[in-house]
DRENLOLO-866170 format. One record per residue (C-alpha): residue number from 1; y, z, x; chain; residue in one letter. Coordinates in Angstrom, 2 decimals. Each point is the difference from the previous one (the first is absolute). Layout:
<sites>
   pos        yy        zz        xx   unit   code
   NUM         Y         Z         X      A      A
...
</sites>
This chain:
<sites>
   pos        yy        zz        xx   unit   code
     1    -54.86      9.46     10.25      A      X
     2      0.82      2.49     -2.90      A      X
     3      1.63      2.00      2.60      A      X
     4      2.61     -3.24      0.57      A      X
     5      0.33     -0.67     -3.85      A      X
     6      0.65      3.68     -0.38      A      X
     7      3.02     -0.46      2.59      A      X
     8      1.35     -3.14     -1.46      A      X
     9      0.08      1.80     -3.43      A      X
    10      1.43      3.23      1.04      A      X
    11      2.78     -2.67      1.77      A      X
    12      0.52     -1.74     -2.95      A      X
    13      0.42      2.78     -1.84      A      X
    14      2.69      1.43      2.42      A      X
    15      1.51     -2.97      0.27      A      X
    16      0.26     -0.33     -4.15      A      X
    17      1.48      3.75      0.12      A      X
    18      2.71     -0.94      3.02      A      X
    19      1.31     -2.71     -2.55      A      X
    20      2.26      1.57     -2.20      A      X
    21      1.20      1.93      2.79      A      X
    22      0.96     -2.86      2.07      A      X
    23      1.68     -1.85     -2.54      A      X
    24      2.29      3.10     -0.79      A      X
    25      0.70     -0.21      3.67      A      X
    26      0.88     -3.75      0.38      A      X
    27      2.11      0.04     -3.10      A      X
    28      2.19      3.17      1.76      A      X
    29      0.04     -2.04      3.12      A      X
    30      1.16     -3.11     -2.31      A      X
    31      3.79     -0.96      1.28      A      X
    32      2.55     -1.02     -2.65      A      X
    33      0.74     -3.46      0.11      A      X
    34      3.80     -1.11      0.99      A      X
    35      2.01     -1.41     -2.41      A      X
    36     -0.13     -3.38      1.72      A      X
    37     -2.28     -1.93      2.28      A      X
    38      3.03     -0.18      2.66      A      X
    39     -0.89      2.55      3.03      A      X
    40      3.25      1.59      1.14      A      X
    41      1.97     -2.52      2.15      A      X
    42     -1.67     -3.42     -0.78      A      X
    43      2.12     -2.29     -1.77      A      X
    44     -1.98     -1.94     -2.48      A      X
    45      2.84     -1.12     -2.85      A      X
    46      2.21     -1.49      2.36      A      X
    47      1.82     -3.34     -1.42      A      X
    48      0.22     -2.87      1.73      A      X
    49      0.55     -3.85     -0.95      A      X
    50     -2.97      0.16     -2.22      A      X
    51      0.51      0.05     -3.65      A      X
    52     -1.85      3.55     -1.51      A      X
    53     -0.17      2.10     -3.03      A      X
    54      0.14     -3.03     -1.86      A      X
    55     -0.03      1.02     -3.83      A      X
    56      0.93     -1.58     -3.30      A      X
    57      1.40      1.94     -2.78      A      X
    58      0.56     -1.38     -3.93      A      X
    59      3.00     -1.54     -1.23      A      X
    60      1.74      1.30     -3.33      A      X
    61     -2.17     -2.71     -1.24      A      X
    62     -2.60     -0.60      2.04      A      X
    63     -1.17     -2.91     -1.58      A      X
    64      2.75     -2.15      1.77      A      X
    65      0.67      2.21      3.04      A      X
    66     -0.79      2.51      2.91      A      X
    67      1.62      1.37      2.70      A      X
    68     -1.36      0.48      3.48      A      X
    69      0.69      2.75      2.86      A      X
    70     -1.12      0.12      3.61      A      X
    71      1.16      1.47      3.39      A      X
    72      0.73     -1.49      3.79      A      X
    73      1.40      0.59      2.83      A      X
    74      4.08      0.74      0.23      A      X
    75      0.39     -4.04      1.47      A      X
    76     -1.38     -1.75     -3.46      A      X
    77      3.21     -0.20     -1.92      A      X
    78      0.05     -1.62     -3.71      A      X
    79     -3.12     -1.55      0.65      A      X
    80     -2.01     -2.44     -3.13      A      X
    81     -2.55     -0.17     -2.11      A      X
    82     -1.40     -2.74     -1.15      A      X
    83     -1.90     -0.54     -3.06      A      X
    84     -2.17     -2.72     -1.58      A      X
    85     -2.64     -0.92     -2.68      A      X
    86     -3.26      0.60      1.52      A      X
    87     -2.44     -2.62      0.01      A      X
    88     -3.60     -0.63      1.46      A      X
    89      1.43     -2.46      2.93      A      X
    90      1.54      1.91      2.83      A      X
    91      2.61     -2.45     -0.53      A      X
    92      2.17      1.72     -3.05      A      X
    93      3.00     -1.86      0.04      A      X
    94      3.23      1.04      1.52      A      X
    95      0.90      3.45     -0.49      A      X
    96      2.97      1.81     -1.97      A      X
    97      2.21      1.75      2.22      A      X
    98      1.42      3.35     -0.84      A      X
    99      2.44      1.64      2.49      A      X
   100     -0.50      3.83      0.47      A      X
   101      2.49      2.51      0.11      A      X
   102     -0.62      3.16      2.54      A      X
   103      0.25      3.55      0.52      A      X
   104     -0.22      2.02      3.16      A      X
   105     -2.10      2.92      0.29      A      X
   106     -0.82      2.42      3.37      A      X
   107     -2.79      2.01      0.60      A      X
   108     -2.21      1.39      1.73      A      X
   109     -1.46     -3.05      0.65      A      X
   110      2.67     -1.93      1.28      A      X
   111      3.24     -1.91     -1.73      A      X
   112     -1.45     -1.98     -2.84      A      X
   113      1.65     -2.85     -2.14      A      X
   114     -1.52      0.15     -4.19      A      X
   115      0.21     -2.98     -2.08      A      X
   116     -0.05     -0.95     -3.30      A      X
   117      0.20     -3.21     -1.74      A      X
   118      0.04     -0.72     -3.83      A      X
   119     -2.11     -2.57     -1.25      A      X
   120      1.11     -1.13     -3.32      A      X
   121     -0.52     -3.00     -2.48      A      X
   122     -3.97     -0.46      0.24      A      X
   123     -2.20     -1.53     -2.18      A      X
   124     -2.58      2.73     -2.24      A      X
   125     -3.59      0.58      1.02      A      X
   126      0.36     -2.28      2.78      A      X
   127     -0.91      0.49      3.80      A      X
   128      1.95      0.42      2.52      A      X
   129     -0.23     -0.61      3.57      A      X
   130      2.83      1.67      1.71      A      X
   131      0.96      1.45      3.95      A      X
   132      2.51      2.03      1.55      A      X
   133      2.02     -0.76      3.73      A      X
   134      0.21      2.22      2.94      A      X
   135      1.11     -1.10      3.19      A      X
   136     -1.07     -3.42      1.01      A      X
   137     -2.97      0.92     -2.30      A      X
   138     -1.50     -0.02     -3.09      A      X
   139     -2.15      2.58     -2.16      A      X
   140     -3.41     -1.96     -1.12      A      X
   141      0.65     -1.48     -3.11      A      X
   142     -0.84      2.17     -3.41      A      X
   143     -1.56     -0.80     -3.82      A      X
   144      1.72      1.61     -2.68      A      X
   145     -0.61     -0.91     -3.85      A      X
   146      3.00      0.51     -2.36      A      X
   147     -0.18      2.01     -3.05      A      X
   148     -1.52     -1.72     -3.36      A      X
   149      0.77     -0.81     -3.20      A      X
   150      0.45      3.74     -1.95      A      X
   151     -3.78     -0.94     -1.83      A      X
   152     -1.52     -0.52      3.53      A      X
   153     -2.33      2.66      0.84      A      X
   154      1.45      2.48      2.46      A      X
   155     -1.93      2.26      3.18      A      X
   156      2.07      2.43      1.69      A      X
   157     -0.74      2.70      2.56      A      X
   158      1.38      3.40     -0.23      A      X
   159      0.28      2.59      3.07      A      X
   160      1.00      3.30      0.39      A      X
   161      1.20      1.96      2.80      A      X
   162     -1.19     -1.45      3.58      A      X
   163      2.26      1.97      2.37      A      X
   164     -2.20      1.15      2.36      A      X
   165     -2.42     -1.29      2.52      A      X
   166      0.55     -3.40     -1.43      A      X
   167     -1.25     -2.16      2.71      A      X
   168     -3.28      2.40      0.54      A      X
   169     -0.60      0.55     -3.79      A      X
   170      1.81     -1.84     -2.63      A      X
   171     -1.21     -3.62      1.68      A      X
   172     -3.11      0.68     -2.13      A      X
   173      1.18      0.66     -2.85      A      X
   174      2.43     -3.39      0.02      A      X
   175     -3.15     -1.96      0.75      A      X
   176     -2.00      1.29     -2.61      A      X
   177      2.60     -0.26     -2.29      A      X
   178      0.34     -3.88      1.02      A      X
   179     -3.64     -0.26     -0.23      A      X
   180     -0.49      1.21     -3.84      A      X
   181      2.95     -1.82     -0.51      A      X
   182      0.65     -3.44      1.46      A      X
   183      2.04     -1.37     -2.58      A      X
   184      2.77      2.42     -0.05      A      X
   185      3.02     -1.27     -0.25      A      X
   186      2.53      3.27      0.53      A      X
   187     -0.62      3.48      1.93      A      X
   188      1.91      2.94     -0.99      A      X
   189      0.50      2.90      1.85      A      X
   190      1.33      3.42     -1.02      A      X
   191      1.98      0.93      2.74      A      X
   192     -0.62      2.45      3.35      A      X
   193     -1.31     -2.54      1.80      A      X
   194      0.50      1.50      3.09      A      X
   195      0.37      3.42      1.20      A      X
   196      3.59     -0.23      2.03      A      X
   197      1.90      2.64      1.62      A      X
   198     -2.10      0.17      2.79      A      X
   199      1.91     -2.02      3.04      A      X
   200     -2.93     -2.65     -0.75      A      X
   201      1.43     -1.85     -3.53      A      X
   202     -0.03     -3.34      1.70      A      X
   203     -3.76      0.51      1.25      A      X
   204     -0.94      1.39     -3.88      A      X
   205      1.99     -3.15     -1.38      A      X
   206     -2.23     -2.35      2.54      A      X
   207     -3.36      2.13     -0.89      A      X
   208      0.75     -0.85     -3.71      A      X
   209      0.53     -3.85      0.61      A      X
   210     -3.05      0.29      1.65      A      X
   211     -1.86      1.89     -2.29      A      X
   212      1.11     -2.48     -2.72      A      X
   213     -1.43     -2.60      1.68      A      X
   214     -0.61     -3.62     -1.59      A      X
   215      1.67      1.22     -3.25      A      X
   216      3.17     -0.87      0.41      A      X
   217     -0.85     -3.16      0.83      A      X
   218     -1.67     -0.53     -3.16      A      X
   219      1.79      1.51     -2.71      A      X
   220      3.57      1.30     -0.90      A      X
   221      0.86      4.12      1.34      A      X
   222      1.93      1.51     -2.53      A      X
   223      0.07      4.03      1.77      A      X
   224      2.23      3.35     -1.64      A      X
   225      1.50      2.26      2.55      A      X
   226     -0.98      3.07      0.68      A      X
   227      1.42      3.40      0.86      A      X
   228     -1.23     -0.52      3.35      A      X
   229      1.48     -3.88      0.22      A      X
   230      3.13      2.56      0.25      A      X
   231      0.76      2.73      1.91      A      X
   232      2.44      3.38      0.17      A      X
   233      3.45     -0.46      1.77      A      X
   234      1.16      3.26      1.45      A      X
   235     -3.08      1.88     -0.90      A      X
   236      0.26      3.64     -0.37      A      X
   237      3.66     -0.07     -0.03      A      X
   238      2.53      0.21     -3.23      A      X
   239      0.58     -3.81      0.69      A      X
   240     -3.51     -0.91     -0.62      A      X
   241     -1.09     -2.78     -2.08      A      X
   242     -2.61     -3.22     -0.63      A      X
   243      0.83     -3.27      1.80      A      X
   244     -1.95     -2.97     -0.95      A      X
   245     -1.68     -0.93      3.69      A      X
   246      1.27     -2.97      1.82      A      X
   247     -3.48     -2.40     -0.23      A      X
   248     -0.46      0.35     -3.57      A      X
   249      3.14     -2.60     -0.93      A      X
   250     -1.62     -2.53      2.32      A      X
   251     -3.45      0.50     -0.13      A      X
   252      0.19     -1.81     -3.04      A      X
   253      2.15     -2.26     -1.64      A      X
   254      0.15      1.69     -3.54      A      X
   255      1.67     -1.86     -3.06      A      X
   256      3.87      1.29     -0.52      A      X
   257      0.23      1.06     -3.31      A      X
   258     -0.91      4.12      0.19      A      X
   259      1.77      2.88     -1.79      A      X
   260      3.99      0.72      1.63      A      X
   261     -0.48      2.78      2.52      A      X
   262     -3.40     -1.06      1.04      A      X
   263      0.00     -3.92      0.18      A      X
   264     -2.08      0.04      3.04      A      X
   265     -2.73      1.44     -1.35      A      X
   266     -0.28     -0.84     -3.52      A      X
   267     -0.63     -3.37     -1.75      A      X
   268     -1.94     -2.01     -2.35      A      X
   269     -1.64     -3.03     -0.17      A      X
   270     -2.71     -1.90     -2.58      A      X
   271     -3.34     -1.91      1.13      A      X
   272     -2.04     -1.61     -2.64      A      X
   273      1.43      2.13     -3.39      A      X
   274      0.43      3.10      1.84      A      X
   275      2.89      1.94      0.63      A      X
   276      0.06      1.97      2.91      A      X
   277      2.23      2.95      0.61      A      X
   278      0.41      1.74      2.90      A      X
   279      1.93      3.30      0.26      A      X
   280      0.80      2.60      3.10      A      X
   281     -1.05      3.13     -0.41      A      X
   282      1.64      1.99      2.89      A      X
   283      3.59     -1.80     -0.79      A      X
   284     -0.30      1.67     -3.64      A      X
   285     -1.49      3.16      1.10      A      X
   286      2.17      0.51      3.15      A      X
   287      2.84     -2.04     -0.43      A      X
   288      1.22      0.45     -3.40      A      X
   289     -1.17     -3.87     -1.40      A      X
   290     -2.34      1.03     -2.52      A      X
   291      2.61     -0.09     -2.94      A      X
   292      1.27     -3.76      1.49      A      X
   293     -3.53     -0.93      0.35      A      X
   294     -1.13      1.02     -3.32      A      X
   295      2.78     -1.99     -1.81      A      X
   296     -0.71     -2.91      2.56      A      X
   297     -3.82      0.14     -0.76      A      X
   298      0.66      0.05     -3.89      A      X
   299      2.07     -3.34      0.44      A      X
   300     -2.90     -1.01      2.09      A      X
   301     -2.48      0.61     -2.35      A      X
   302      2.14     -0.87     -2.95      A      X
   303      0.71     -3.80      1.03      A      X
   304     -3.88     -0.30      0.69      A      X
   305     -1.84     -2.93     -1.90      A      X
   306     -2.71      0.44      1.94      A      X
   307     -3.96      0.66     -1.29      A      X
   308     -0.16      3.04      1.89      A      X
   309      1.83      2.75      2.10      A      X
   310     -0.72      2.07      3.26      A      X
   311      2.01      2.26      1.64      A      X
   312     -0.46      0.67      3.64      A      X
   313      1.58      3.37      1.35      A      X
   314     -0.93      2.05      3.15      A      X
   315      0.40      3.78     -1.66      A      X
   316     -2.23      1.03     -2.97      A      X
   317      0.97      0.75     -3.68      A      X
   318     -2.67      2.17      0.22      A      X
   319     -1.16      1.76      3.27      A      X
   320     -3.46      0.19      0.32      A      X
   321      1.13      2.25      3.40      A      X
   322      0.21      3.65     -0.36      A      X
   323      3.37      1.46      0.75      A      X
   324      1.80     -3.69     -1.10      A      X
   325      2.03     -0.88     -2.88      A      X
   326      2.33     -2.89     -0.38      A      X
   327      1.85      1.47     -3.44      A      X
   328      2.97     -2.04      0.60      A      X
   329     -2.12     -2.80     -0.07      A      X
   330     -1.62      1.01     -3.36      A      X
   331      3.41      0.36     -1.02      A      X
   332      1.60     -3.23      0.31      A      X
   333     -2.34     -2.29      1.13      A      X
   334     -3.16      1.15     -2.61      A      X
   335      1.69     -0.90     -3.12      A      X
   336      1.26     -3.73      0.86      A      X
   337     -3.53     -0.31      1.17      A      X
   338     -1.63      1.91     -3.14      A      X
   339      2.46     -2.09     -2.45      A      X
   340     -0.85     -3.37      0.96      A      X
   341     -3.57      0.38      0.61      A      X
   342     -0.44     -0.73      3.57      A      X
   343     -3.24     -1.34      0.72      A      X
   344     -0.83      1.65      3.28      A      X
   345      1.92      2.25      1.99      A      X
   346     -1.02     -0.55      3.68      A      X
   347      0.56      3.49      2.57      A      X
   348     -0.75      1.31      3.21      A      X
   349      1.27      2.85      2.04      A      X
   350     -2.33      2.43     -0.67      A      X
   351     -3.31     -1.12      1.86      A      X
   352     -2.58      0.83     -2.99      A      X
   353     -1.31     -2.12     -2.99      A      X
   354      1.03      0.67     -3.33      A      X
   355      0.02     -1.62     -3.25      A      X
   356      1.59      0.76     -3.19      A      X
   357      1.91     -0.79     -3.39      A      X
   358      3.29      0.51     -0.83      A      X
   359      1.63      3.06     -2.08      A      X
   360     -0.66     -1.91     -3.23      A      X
   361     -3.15      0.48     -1.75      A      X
   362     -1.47     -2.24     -1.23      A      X
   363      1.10     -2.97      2.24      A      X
   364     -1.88     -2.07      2.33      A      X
   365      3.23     -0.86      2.33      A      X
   366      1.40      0.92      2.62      A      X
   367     -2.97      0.47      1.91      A      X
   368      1.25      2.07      3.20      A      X
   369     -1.61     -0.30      2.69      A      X
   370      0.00      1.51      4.03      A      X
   371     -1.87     -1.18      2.72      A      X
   372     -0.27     -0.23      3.95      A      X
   373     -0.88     -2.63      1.96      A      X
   374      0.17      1.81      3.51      A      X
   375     -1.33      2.30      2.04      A      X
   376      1.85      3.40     -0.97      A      X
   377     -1.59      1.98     -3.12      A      X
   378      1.16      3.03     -1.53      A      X
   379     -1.79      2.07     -2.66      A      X
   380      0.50      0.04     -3.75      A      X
   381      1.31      2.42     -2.22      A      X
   382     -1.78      2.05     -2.24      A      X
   383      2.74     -1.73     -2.77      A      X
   384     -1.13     -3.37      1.36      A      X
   385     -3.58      0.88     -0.76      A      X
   386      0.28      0.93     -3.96      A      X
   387      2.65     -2.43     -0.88      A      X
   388     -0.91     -3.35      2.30      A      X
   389     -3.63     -1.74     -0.50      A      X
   390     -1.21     -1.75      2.72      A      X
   391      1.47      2.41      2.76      A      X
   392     -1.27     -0.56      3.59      A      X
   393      0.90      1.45      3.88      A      X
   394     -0.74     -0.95      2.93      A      X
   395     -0.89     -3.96     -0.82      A      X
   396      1.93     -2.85      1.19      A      X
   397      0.91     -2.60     -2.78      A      X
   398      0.88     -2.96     -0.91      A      X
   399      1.08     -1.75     -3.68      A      X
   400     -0.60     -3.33     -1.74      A      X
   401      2.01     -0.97     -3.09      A      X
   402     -1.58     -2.94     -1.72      A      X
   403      2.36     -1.46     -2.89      A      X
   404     -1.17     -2.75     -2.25      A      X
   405      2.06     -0.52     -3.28      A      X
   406     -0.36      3.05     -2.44      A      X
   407     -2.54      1.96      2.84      A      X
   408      1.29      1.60      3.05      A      X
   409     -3.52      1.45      2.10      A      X
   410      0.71      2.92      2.33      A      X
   411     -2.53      1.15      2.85      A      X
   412      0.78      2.33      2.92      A      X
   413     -2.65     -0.24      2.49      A      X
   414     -0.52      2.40      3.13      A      X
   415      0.11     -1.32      3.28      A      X
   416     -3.48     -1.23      0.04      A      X
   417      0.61     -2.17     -3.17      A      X
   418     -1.64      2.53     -2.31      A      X
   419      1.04      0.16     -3.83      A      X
   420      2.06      3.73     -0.58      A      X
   421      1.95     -0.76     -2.82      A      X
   422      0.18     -3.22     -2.79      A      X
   423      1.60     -0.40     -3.32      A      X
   424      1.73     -3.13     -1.83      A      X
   425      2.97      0.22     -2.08      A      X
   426     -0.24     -2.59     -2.69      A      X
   427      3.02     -1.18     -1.94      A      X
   428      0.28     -0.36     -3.84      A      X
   429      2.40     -0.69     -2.24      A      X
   430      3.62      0.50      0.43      A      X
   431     -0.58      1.03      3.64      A      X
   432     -2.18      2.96     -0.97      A      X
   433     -2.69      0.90      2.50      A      X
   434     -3.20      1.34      0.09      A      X
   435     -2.15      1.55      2.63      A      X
   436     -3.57     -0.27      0.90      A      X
   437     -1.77      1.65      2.86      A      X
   438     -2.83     -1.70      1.82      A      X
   439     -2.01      3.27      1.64      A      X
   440     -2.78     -2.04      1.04      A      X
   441     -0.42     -0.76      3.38      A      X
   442      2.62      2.60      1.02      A      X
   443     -1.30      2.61      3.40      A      X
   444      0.29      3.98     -1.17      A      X
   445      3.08      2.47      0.77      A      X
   446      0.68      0.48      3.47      A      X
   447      1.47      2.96      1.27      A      X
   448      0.74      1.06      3.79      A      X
   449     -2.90      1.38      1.52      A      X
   450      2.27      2.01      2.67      A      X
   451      1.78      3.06     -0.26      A      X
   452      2.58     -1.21      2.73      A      X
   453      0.78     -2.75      1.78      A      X
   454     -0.73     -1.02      3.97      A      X
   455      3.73      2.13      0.31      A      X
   456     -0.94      2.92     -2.16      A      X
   457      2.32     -1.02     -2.96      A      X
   458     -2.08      1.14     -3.03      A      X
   459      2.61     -1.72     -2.05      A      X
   460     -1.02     -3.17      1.03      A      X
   461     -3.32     -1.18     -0.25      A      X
   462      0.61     -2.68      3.25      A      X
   463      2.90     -1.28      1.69      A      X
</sites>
């Protein structure tokens, strides 16, 4: 008998030793994921006579009006929505109509038709029941609330880069973010929502729909673009330049009223007394807006009589990425934002957390802040790390603004719904603002525990 328990030990104890070993070994025999779920050949995104990637974006006011996209098959021309108060019998009344205009787009996928349709003249804080037409059919019907009164309290979401993997890895984080918070009323995302480039955009553009999920259904999308939302015409030749991707323009149907020289991707809009501006990074950096958008932005901001001010822009003021720095942003963009206080300043693009001040001392806005939603993480900079406080890699997160007269509540929460960052801003008299941190509750630093990633890019901590 002791001779057995001797055995089982001595086992044990192998097997305990063996552990580490094996682990190593399964993690090098650990394949990178694709960039989609889509194995090479299937057709998944095809359209058809089904309405899809139904999504509602804000109106310039957005009290009295949205504006909805979604996609069918090439034979749905001008189709309707229709539009109604909701009410608890399934028997709402007879419907608005609102004729659609159409765009066509071809892909990968197949020749699709993209519609948009403007719904104007609604009633505030009031719910909507509204669908959109495909051919000989109809998209279920879908509940969206109007904006409030400006002294109506205020929940908004707040995402940044998704890009890659959505389907596989950014579904979670939408769903938590619904789940902390169900009555949002607006998501905004900071651009690079997908990858692109790859001979797949119209699969990455049907992950992210999917990886969205109910959310667009319940709330309006209000999304920046992204450098990767374009893409380079005659790379690597003298003739090379940025072209704003074909999707992006009717993927969503965006308010009209954005800086000359990059209407498509720049616009504002207000939702219960905030003003929210949204700017486009890669147009200033790479195709010589940022002067037109700074002067645009300033009238912007300017002709605000709003409570309080975000802007949402896909490339940092600050970098907390080594080896990036957006000083033609600092240079035109910083001071319009620095002079008239913005609130909150809203990035992506560089797949870290960071959080700081601005260049004034002293002040307790802007607050500038980077996140990442998705899957791809790179690695701070030592610079990130002594001026930025909470800094995080390698953590998937998500943001909830909570706005209720003179208090605006920030959280960003990890992908599990943990607390990693909280502070209010609190506003006083004559607009001034002051800042208070809430550290309790909040999960420690993280930090990449890898030296490379699944590809052996140590300047990534996963992709």
């Amino acid at each position: 008998m002791r001779r057995g328990a001797a055995c089982i030990a001595g086992l044990l104890a192998a097997m305990l030793f063996a552990a580490p070993a094996f682990a190593r070994e399964a993690e090098q025999r650990r394949a990178p994921e694709p960039n989609t779920l889509v194995p090479a050949g299937a057709v998944r995104y095809a359209p058809s006579g089904f309405p899809d990637r139904i999504v509602a974006a804000p109106a310039e006011d957005a009290a009295t009006g949205f504006a909805v996209a979604w996609r069918t098959g090439a034979m749905v021309e001008a189709p309707w929505l229709e539009i109604v108060e909701a009410g608890d019998s399934p028997d709402m009344g007879t419907p608005r109509r609102i004729r659609a205009t159409t765009q066509a787009l071809a892909t990968e996928n197949g020749a699709a038709h993209h519609h948009r349709a403007d719904v104007t003249g609604l009633q505030p804080d009031t719910l909507y029941a509204w669908r959109v037409q495909g051919d000989r059919t109809w998209s279920p019907w879908r509940q969206l609330r109007t904006a409030a009164g400006d002294d109506k309290p205020l929940t908004l979401l707040y995402f940044g880069d998704t890009q890659n993997k959505n389907a596989s890895l950014t579904t979670r984080v939408t769903l938590e973010a619904l789940r902390h918070a169900p009555d949002a009323r607006l998501a905004l995302y900071a651009g690079d929502l997908v990858s692109g480039g790859d001979g797949e955009d119209d699969n990455e553009w049907g992950e992210w729909f999917d990886a969205a999920g109910p959310l667009p259904s319940l709330l309006m999308v209000a999304p920046a673009a992204g450098n990767h939302e374009h893409f380079e015409e005659f790379e690597d030749t003298p003739r090379e330049r940025r072209v704003l991707g074909a999707h992006w323009p009717l993927a969503f149907a965006l308010p009209g009223n954005g800086a000359p020289g990059a209407e498509r991707t720049t616009y504002w809009f207000d939702v219960q007394g905030v003003r929210v501006v949204v700017l486009d990074g890669t147009s200033a950096l790479d195709l010589g807006t940022a002067q037109v958008q700074a002067a645009w932005l300033d009238d912007v901001l300017a002709g605000a009589a709003s409570r309080w001010t975000i802007a949402l822009i896909h490339q940092p003021m600050f970098s907390p990425r080594q080896d990036r720095d957006n000083a033609l942003l600092r240079e035109h963009l910083l001071p319009v934002l620095e002079r008239h206080r913005v609130d909150l300043v809203l990035q992506g693009h560089d797949h870290v957390y960071g959080r700081r001040g601005g260049p004034a001392a002293g002040q307790a806005t802007p607050q500038y802040v980077v996140s990442v939603a998705g899957a791809k993480q790179y690695r701070l900079s030592d610079a990130a790390r002594g001026t930025m406080d909470p800094v995080a890699e390698d953590t998937q997160l998500f943001q909830v603004l909570r706005i209720d007269g003179d208090a605006l509540r920030y959280e960003a929460r990890t992908a599990t719904g943990r607390l990693y960052d909280a502070f209010s801003l609190h506003r006083g008299p004559q607009g001034a603002r002051r800042i208070e941190e809430h550290a309790a509750g909040r999960i420690g630093q993280r930090d990449c525990p890898r030296a490379a990633t699944l590809k052996g890019r140590t300047d990534r901590c996963w992709e």
